[in-house]
C-alpha positions, 0 to 999 in steps of 0.5 A: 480473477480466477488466475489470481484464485488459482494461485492461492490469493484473493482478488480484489479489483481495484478499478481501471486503469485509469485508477491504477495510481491507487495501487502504486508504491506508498498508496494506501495499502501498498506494502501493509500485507492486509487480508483482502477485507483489510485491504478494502476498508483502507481503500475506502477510508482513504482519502488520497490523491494521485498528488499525494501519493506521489508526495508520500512516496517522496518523503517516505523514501527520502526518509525511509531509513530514519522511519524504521530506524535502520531496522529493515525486518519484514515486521518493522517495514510492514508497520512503517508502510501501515503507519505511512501509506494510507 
């Protein structure tokens, strides 16, 4: 946790690795460029599962293009991931 201060961010443990699944692309938060509070109130309002995860990681990169209308700005990509990965 400290490394993680000293360089600037703020650390959020978010379990063992057993647990890691919650942290992988198109899990709840993944991508969405929270603060730490932000992050943590989605965390625990989240109601996903490893399974679906994996299913929302399919259909959103299958659809990823359509999702942000061929717009791929920082903002726009931001918004879909907030939109899609809870």
């Amino acid at each position: 946790m400290k490394l993680i201060e000293d360089c600037g961010f703020e650390p959020y443990d978010n379990g063992n690795l057993e647990n890691s699944w919650t942290q992988q692309p198109n899990s709840a938060g993944y991508c969405c460029d929270y603060t730490c509070e932000e992050l943590k109130k989605v965390k625990e309002k989240s109601k996903q599962t490893k399974e679906s995860v994996k299913e929302n990681r399919s259909r959103v990169l299958k659809n990823f293009e359509t999702l942000t209308g061929g717009n791929f700005s920082h903002e726009n990509v931001i918004k879909v991931n907030r939109e899609n990965n809870i």
